[in-house]
matplotlib code that plots the C-alpha trace (Angstrom):
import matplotlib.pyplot as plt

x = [-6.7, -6.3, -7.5, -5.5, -4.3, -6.5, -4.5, -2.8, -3.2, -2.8, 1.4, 3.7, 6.4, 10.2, 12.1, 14.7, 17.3, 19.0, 22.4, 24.1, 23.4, 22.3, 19.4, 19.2, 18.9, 16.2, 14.4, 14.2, 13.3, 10.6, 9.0, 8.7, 7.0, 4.5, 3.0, 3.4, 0.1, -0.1, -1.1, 1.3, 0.8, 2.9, 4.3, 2.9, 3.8, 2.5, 3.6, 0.0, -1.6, 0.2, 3.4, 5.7, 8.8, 11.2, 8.6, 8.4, 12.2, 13.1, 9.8, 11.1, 14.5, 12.6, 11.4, 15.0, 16.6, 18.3, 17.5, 17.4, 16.5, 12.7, 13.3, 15.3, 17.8, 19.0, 18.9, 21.1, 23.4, 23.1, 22.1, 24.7, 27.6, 27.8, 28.2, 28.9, 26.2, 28.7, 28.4, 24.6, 22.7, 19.1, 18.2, 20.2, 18.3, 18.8, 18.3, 17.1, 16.5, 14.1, 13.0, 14.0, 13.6, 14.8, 16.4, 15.2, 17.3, 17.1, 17.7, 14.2, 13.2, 10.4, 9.2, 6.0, 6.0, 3.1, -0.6, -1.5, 0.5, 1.3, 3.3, 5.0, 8.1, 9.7, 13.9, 16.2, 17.4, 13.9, 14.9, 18.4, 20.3, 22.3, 23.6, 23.5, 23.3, 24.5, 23.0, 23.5, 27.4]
y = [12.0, 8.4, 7.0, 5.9, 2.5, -0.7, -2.1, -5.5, -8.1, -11.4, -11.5, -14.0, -13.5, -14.0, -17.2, -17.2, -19.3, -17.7, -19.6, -16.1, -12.5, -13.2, -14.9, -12.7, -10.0, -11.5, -12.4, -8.5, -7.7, -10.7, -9.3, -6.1, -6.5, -8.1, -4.3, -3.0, -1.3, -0.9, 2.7, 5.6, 6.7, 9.6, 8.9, 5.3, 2.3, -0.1, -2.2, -3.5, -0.3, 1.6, 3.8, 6.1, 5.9, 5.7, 4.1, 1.2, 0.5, 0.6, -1.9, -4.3, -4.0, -4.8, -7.8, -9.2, -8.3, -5.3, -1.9, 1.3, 5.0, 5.5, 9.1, 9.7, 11.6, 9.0, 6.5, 8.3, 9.2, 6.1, 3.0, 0.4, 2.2, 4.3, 2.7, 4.0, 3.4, 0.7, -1.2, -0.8, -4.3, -5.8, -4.8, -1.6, 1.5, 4.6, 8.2, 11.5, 14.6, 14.2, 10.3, 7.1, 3.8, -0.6, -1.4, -4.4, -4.4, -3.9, 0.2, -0.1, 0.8, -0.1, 3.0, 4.3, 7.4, 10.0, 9.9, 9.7, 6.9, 4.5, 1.5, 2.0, 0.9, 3.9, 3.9, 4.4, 7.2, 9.1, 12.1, 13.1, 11.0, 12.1, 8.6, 5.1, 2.8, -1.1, -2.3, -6.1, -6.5]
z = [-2.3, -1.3, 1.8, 4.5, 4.1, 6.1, 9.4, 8.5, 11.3, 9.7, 10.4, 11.1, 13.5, 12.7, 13.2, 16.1, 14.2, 11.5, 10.3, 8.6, 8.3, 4.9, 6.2, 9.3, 6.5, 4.4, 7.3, 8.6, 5.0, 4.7, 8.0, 6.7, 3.7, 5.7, 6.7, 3.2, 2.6, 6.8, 7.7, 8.9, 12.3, 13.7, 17.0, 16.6, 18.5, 17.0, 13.9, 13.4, 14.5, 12.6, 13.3, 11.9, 9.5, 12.6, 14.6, 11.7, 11.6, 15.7, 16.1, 13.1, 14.3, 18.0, 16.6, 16.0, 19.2, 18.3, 20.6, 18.2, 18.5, 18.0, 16.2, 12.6, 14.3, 16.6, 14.4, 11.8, 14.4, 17.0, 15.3, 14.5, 12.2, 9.3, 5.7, 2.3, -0.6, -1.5, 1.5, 1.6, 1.7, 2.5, 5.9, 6.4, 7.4, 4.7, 6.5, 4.5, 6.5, 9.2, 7.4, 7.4, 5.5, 5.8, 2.3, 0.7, -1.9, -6.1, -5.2, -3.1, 0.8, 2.4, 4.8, 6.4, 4.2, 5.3, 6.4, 2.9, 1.6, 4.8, 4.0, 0.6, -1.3, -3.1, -5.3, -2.6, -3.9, -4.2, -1.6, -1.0, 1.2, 4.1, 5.6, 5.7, 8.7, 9.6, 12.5, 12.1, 11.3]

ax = plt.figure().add_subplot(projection="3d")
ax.plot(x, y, z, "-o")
ax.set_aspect("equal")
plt.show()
């Protein structure tokens, strides 16, 4: 078994000026990445501390200005709209059942998957997905 992934603290905050959603996007996506390897917290609240997969993309999305449900549920029901797999771009958030994860792109989320694993990137498509969400446009 593989111990729990070190607290990342050296992080640099996102811009304020973005000139599209492109760049709004890749900015959401460049800010996560920073707590890849970050540990997995349930009912965390804490992006540096450590937090959970829902916990990790409300407190990202937090970051931006956006308001989202802290729980899988809401956010697959509540946040932003729903998209199909062809809509699906950097940034979005991908639901499973009772899990949640940010695409960055290339088929790939980033998500806070268990206690075991913390911070990880993992194929989009590596649990059965039940929706897709659009919370910037």
């Amino acid at each position: 078994e593989q111990d729990a992934p070190e607290v990342i603290t050296n992080i640099t905050l996102p811009t304020t000026t973005y000139t599209s959603n492109a760049e709004l996007r890749q900015g959401i996506i460049d800010y996560a990445m920073q707590y890849l390897g970050n540990r997995y917290v349930h009912g965390g609240s804490s992006l540096s501390g450590g937090t959970d997969c829902s916990g990790f993309t409300c407190f990202i999305y937090a970051e931006f200005g956006y308001s989202i449900s802290r729980t899988p549920g809401g956010q697959y029901s509540g946040a932003g709209r729903s998209i199909s797999s062809e809509e699906l771009q950097p940034g979005d958030i991908v639901c499973y059942s009772s899990h949640v994860g940010l695409y960055i792109g290339d088929g790939q989320i980033i998500h806070s998957a268990n206690s075991r694993k913390g911070v990880i990137i993992s194929a989009v498509d590596y649990s059965p997905i039940i929706g897709m969400r659009n919370v910037i446009d």
